[in-house]
C-alpha positions as CSV (number, residue, x, y, z in Angstrom):
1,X,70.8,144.7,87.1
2,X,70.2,146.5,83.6
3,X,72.0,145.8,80.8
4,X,73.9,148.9,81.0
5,X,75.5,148.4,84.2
6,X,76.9,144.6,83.0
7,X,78.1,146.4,80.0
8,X,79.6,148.8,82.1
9,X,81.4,146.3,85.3
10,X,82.6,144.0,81.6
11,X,84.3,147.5,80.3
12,X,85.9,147.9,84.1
13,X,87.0,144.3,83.8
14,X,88.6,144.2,80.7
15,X,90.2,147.6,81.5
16,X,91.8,146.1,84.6
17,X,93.2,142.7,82.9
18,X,94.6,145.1,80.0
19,X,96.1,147.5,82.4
20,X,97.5,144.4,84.7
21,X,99.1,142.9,81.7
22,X,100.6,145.8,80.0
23,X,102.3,146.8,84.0
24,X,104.0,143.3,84.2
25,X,107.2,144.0,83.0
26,X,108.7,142.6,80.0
27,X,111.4,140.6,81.9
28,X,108.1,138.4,82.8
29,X,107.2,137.4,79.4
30,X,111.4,136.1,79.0
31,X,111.3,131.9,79.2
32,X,114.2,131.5,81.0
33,X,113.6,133.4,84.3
34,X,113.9,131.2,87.2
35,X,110.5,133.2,89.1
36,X,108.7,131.8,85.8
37,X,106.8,128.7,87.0
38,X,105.4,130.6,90.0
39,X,104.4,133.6,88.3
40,X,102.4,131.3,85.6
41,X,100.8,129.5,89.1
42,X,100.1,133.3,90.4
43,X,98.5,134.0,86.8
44,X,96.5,131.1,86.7
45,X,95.4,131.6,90.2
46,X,94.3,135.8,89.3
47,X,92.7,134.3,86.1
48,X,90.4,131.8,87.9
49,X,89.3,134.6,90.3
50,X,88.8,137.0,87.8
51,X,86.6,134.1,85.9
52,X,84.6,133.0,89.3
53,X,84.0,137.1,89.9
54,X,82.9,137.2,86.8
55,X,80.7,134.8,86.5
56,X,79.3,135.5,89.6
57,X,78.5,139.1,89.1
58,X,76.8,138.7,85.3
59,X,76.1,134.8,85.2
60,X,74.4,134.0,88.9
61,X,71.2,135.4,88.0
62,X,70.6,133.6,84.7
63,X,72.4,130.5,86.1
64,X,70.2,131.3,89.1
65,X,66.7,131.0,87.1
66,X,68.2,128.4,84.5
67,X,68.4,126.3,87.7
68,X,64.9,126.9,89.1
69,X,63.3,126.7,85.8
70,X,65.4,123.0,85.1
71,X,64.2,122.4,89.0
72,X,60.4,123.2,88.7
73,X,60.5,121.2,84.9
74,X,62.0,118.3,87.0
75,X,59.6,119.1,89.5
76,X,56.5,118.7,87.0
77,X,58.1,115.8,85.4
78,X,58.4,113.7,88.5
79,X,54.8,114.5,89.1
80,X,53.7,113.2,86.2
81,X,55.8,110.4,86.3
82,X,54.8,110.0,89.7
83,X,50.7,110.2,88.3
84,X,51.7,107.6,85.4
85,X,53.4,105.3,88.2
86,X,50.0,105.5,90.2
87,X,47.8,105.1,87.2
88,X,50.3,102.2,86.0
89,X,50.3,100.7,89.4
90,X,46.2,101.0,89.5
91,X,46.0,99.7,86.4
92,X,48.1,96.4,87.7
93,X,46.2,95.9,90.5
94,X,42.6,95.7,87.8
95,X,44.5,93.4,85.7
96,X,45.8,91.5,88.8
97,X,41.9,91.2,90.2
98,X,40.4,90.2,86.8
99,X,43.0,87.3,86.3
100,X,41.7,86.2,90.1
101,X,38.6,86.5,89.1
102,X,39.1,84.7,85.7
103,X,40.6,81.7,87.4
104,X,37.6,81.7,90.1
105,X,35.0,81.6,86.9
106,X,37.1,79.6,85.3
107,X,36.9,77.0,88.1
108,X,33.5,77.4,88.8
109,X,32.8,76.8,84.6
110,X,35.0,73.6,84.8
111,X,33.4,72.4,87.8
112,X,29.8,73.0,86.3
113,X,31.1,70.8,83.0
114,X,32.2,68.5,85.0
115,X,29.1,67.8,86.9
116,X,26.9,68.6,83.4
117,X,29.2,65.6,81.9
118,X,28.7,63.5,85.2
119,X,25.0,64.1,85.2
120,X,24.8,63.7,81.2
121,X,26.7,60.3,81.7
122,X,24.5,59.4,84.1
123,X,21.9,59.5,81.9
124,X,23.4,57.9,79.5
125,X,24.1,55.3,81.2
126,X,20.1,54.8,82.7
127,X,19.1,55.6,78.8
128,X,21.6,52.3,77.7
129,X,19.8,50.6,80.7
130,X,16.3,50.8,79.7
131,X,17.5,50.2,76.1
132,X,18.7,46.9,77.6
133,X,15.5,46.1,79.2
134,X,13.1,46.7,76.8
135,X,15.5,44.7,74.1
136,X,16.2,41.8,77.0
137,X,12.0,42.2,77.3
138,X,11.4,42.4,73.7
139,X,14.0,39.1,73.8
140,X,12.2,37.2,76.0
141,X,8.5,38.1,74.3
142,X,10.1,36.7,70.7
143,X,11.6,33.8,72.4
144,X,8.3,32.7,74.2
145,X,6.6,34.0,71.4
146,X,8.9,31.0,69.1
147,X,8.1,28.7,71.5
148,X,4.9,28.9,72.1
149,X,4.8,28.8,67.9
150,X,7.1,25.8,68.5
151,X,5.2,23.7,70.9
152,X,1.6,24.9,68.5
153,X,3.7,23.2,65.2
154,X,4.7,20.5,67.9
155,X,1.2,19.6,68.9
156,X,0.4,20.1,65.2
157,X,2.8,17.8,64.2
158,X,1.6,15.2,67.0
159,X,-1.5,16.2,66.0
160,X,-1.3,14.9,62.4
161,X,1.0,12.0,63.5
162,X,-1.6,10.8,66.1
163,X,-4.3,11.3,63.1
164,X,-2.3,8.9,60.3
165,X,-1.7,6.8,63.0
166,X,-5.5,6.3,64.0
167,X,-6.2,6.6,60.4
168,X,-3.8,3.9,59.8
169,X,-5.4,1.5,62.9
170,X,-8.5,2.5,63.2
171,X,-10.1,0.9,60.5
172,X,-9.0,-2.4,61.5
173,X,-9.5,-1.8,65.2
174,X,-13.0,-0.3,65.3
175,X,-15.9,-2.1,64.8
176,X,-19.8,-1.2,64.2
177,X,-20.7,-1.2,67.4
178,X,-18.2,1.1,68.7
179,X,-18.7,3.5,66.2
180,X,-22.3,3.2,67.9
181,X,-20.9,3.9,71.2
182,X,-18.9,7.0,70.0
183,X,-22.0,8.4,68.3
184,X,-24.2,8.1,71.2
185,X,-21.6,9.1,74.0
186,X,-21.2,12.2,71.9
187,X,-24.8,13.1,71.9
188,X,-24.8,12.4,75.5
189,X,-22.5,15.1,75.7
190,X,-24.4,17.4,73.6
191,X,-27.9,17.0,75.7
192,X,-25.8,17.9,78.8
């Protein structure tokens, strides 16, 4: 419909409600007329017609394409919301399998520690144990080493003892003749 023609149905319309008001008859407009309260009913009743008739002759195509232009917006909206719920929900499920797969490698990191530190107290522990033998070894060696140093200042000792002694009773003891006998039983020994 042009423009002309709602200008021209408005002009009709206000004609009739100007005409339809100046027939009513003056005796309507008194207060205390007993026909009042349904004639203000009746009124109310034209003036909503007249309203609805006139809105649907010159407002139900704007209204019309106000409501599919707010339908297709709502339309394009939900679809993008619908394609940032997807993309959101996507995204979740990524974030979801990276924390499972962080826990798995984070498992399989605390097990491999674990048996590093097992394997590293493990040697650790043989290290301390051939520390122990060699110093238990090296032990032993010093004390055999001490005693054979013991029994050589021992047999030293006896040695010198044994010497005084004979030094002390020889001269008495031994006579001429067995100094002879030592001096040739010694070169006995040395011809043989």
């Amino acid at each position: 419909m042009r423009l002309t023609e709602k200008a021209g149905v408005l002009c009709v319309t206000t004609l009739f409600v100007g005409f339809f008001m100046m027939a009513l008859p003056i005796s309507a407009l008194a207060a205390d007329a007993p026909w009042r309260p349904t004639y203000d009913v009746a009124m109310r009743w034209v003036n909503f017609i007249i309203l609805v008739a006139v809105i649907v002759k010159y407002a139900r195509e704007p209204i019309k394409d106000f409501l599919n232009l707010q339908k297709s917006d709502i339309v394009s909206e939900i679809g993008e919301l619908t394609t940032e719920k997807d993309r959101i929900i996507g995204e979740i499920k990524a974030l979801t399998q990276k924390g499972i797969e962080n826990r798995v490698h984070f498992q399989e990191l605390k097990d491999r520690l674990i048996a590093q530190g097992e394997t590293r107290k493990q040697q650790i522990v043989e290290q301390a144990r051939q520390q122990s033998a060699i110093m238990l070894e090296e032990t032993r060696r010093k004390m055999e080493n001490r005693i054979v140093q013991a029994k050589a200042s021992l047999k030293m000792e006896l040695l010198d003892m044994a010497i005084d002694q004979a030094k002390a009773k020889l001269p008495g003891v031994m006579t001429a003749g067995d100094n002879q006998q030592l001096l040739d039983d010694y070169l006995r020994s040395l011809r043989a």
